[in-house]
PyMOL Python script that loads the backbone (N, CA, C, O; Angstrom):
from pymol import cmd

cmd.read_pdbstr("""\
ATOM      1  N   UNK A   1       0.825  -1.191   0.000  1.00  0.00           N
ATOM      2  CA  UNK A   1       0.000   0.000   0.000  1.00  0.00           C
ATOM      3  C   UNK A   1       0.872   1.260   0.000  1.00  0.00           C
ATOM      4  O   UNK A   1       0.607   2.274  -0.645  1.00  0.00           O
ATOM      5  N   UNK A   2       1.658   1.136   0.582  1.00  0.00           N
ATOM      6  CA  UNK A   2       2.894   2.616   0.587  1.00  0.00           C
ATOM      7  C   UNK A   2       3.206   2.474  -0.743  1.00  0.00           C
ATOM      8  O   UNK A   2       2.935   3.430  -1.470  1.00  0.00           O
ATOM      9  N   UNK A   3       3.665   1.595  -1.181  1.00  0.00           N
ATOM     10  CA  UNK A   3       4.466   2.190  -2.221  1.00  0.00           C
ATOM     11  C   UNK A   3       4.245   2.436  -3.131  1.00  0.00           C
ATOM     12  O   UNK A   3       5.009   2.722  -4.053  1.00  0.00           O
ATOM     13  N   UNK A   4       2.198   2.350  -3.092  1.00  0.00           N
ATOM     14  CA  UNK A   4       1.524   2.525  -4.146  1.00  0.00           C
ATOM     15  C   UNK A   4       1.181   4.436  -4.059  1.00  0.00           C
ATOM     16  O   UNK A   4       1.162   5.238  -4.993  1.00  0.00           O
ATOM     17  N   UNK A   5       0.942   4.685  -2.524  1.00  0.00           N
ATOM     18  CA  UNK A   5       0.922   6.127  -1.797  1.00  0.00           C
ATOM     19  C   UNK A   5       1.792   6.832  -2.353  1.00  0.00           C
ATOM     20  O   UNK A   5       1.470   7.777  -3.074  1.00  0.00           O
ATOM     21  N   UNK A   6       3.217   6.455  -2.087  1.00  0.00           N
ATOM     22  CA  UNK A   6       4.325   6.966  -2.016  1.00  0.00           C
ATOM     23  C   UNK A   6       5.507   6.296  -2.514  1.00  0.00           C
ATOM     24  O   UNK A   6       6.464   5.962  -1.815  1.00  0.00           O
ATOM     25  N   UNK A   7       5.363   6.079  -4.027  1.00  0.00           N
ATOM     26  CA  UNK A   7       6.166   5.849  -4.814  1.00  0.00           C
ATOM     27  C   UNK A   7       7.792   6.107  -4.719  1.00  0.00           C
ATOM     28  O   UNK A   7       8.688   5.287  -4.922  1.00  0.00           O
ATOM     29  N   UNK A   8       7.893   7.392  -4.375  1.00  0.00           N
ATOM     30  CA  UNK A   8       9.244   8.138  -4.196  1.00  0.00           C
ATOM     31  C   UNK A   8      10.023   7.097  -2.608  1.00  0.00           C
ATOM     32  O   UNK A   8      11.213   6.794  -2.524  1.00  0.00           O
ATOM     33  N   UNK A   9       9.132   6.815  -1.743  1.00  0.00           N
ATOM     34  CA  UNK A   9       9.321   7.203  -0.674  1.00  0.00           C
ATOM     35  C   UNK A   9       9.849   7.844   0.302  1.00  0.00           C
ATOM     36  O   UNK A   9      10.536   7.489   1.260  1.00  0.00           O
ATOM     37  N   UNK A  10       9.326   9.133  -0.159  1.00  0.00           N
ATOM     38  CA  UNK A  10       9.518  10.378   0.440  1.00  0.00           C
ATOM     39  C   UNK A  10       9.024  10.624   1.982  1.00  0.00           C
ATOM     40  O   UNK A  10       9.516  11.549   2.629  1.00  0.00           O
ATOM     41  N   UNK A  11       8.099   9.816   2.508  1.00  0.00           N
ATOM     42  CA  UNK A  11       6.868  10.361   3.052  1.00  0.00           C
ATOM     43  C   UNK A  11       5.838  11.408   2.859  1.00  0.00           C
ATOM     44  O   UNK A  11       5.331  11.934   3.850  1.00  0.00           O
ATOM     45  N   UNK A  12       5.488  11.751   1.653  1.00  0.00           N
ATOM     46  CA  UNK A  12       4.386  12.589   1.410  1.00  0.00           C
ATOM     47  C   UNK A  12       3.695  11.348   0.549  1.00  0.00           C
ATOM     48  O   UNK A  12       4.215  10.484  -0.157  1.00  0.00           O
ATOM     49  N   UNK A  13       2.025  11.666   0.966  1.00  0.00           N
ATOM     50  CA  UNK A  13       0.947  11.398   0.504  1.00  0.00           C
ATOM     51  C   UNK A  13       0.272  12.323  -0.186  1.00  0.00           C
ATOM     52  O   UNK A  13      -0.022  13.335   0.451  1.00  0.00           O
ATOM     53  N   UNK A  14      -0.106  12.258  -1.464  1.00  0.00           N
ATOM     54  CA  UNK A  14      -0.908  13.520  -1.881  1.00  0.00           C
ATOM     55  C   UNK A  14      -2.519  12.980  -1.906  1.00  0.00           C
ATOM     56  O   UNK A  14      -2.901  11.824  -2.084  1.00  0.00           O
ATOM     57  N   UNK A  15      -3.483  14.416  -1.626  1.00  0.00           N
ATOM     58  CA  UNK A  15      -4.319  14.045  -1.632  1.00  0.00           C
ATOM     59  C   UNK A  15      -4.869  13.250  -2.843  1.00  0.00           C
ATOM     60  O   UNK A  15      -5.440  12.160  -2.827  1.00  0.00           O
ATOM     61  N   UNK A  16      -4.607  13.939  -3.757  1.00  0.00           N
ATOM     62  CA  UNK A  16      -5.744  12.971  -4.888  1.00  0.00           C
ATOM     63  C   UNK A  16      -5.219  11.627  -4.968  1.00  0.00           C
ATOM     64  O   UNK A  16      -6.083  10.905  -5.467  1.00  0.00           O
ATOM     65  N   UNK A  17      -4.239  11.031  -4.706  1.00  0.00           N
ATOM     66  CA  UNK A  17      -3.903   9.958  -4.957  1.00  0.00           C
ATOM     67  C   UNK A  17      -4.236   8.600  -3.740  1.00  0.00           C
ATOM     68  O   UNK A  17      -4.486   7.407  -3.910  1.00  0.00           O
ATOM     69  N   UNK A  18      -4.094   9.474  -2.461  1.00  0.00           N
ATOM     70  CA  UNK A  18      -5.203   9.560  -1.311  1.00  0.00           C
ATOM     71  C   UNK A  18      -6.876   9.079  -1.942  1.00  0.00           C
ATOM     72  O   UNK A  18      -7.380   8.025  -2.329  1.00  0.00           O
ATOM     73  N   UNK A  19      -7.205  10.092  -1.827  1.00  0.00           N
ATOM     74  CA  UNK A  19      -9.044  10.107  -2.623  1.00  0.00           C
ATOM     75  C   UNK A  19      -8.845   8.813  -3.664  1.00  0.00           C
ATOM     76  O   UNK A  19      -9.345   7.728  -3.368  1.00  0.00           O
ATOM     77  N   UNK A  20      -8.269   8.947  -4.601  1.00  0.00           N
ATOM     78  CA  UNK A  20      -8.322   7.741  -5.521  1.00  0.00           C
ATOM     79  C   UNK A  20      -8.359   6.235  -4.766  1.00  0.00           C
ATOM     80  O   UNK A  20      -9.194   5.338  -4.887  1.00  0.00           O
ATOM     81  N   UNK A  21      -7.503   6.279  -4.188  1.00  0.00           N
ATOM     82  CA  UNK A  21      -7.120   4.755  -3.472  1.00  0.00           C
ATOM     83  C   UNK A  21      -8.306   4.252  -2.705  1.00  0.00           C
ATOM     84  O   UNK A  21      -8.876   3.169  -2.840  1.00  0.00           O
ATOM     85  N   UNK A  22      -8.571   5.216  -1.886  1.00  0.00           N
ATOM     86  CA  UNK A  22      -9.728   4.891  -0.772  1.00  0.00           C
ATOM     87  C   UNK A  22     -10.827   5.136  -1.309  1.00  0.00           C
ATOM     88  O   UNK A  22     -11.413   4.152  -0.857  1.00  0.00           O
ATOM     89  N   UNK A  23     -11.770   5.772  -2.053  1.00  0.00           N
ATOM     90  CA  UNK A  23     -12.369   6.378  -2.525  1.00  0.00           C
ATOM     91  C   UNK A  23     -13.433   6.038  -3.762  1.00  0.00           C
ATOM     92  O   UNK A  23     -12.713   6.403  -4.691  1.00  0.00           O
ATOM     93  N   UNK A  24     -14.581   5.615  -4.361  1.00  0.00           N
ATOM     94  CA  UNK A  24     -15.719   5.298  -5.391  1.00  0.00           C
ATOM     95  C   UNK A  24     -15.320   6.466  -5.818  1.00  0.00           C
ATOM     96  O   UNK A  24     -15.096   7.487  -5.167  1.00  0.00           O
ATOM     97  N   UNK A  25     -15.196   6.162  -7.586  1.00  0.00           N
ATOM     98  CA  UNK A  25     -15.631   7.467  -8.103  1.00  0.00           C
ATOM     99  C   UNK A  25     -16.922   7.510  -8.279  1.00  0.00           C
ATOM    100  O   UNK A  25     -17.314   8.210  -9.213  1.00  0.00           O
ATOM    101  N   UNK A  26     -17.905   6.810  -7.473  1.00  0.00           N
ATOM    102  CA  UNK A  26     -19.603   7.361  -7.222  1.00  0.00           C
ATOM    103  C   UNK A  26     -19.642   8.305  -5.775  1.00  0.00           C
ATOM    104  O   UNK A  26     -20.531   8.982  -5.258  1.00  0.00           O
ATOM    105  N   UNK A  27     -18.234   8.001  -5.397  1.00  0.00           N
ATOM    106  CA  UNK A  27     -18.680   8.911  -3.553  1.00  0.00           C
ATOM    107  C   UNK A  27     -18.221  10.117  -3.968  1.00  0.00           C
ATOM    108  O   UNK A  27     -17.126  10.337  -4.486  1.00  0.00           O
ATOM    109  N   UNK A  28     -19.435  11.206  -3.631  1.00  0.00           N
ATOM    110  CA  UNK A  28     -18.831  12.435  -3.454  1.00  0.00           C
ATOM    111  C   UNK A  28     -17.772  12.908  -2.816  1.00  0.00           C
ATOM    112  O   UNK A  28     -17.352  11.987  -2.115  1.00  0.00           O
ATOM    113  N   UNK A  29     -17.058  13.934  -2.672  1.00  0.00           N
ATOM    114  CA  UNK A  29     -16.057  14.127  -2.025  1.00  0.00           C
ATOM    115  C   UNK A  29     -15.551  15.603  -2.227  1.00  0.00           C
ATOM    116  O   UNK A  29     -15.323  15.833  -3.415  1.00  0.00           O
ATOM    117  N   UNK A  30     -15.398  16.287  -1.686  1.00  0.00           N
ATOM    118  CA  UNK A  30     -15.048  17.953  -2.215  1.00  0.00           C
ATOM    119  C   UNK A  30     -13.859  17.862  -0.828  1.00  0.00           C
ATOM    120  O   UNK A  30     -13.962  17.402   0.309  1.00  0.00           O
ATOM    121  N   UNK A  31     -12.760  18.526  -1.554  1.00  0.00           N
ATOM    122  CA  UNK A  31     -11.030  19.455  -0.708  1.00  0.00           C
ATOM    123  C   UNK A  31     -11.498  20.192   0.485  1.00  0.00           C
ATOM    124  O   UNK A  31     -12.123  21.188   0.122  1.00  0.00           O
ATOM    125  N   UNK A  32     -11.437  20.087   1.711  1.00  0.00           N
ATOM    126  CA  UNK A  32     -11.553  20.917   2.411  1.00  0.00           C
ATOM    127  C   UNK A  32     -11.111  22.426   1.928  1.00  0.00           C
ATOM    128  O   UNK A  32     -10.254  22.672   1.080  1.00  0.00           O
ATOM    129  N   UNK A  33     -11.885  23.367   2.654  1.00  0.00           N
ATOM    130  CA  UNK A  33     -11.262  24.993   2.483  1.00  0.00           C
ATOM    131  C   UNK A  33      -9.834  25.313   2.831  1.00  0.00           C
ATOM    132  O   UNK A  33      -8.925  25.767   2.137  1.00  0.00           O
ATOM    133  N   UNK A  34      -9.903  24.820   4.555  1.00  0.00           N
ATOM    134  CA  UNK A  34      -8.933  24.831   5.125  1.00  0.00           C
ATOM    135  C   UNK A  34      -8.181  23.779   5.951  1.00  0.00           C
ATOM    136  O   UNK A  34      -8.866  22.876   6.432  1.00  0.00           O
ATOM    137  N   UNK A  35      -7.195  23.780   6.120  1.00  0.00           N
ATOM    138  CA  UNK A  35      -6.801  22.846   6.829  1.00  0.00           C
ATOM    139  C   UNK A  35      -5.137  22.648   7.778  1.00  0.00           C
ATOM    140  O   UNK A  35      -4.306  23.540   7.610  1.00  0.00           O
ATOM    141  N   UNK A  36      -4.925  21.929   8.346  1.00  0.00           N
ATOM    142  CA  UNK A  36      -3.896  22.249   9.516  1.00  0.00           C
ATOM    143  C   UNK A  36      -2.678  21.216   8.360  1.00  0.00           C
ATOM    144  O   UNK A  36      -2.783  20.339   7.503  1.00  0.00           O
ATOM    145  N   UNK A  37      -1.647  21.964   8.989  1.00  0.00           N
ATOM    146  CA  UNK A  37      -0.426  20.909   8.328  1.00  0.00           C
ATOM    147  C   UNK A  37       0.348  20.554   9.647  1.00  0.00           C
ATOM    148  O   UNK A  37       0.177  21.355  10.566  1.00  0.00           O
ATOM    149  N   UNK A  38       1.030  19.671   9.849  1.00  0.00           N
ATOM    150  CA  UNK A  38       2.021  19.344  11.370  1.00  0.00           C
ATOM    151  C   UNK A  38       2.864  19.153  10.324  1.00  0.00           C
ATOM    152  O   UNK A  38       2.462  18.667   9.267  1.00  0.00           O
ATOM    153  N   UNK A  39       4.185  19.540  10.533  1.00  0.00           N
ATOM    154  CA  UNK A  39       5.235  19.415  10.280  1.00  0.00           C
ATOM    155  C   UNK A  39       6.437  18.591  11.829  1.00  0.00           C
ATOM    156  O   UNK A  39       6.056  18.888  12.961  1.00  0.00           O
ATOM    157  N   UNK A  40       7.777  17.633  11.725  1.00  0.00           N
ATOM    158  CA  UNK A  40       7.969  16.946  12.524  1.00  0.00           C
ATOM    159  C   UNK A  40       9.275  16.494  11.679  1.00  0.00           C
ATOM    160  O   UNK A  40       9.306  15.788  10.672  1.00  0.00           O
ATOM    161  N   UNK A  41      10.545  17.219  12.511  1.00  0.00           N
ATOM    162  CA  UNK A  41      11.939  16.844  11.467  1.00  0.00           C
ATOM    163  C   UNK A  41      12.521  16.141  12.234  1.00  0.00           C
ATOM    164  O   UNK A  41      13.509  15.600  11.739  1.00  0.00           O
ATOM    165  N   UNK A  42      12.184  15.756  13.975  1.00  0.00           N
ATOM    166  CA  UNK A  42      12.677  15.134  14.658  1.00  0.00           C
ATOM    167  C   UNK A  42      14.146  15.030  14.851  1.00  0.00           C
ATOM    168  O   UNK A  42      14.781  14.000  15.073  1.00  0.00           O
ATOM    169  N   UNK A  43      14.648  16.389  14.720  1.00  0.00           N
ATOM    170  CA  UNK A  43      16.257  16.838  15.212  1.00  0.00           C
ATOM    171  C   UNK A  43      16.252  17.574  16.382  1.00  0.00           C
ATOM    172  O   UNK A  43      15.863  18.740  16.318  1.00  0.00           O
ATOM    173  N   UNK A  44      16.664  17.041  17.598  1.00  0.00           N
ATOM    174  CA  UNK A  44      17.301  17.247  18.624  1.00  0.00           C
ATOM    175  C   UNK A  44      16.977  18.527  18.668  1.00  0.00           C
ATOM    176  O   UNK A  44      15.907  18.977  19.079  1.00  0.00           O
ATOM    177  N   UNK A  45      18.339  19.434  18.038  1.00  0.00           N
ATOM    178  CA  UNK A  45      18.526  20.453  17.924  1.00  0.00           C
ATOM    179  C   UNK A  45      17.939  21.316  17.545  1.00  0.00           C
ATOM    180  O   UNK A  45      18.413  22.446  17.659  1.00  0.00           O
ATOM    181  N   UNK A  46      16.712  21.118  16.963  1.00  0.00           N
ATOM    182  CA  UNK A  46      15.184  22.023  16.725  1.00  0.00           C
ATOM    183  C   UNK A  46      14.305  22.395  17.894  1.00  0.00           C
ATOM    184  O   UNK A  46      13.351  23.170  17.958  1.00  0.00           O
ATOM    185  N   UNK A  47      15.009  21.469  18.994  1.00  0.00           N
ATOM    186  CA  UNK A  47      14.260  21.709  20.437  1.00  0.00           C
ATOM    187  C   UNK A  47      14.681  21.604  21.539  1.00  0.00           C
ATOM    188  O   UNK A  47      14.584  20.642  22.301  1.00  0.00           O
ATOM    189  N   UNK A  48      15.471  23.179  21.783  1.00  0.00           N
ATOM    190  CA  UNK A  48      16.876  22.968  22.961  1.00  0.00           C
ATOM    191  C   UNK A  48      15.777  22.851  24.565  1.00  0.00           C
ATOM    192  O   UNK A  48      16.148  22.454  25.669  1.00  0.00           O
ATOM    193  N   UNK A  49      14.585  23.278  24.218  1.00  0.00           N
ATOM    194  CA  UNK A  49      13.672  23.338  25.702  1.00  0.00           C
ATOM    195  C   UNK A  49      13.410  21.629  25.876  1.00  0.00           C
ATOM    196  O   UNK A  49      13.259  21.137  26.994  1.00  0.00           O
ATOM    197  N   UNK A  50      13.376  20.723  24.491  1.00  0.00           N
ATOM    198  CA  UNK A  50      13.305  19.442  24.782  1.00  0.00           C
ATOM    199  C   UNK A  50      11.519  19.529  24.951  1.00  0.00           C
ATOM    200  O   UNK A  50      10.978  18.977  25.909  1.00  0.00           O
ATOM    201  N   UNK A  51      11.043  19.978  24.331  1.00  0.00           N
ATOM    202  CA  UNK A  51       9.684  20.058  24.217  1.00  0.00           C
ATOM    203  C   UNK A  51       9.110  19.543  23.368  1.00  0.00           C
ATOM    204  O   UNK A  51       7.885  19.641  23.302  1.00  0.00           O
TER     205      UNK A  51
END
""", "prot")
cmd.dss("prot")
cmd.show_as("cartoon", "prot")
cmd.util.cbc("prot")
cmd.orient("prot")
């Protein structure tokens, strides 16, 4: 299943390819407006409070 997601393996998922996989092209479905991103580089040194 990943490497159908994420060919590169990059770790990015894009949505439409997302929507496609999981997804009927009979189910509606519309892009959210907005939406949150988390970002996470997991270097030490990005977080001297250790937070």
């Amino acid at each position: 299943m990943m490497n159908e997601l994420d060919p590169d393996n990059m770790g990015v998922i894009l949505y439409h390819k997302f929507v496609e996989t999981f997804f009927t092209p009979d189910q509606a479905y519309s892009p959210p407006d907005t939406f949150f991103v988390y970002h996470y580089n997991g270097l030490e040194s990005s977080c001297p409070s250790s937070k």
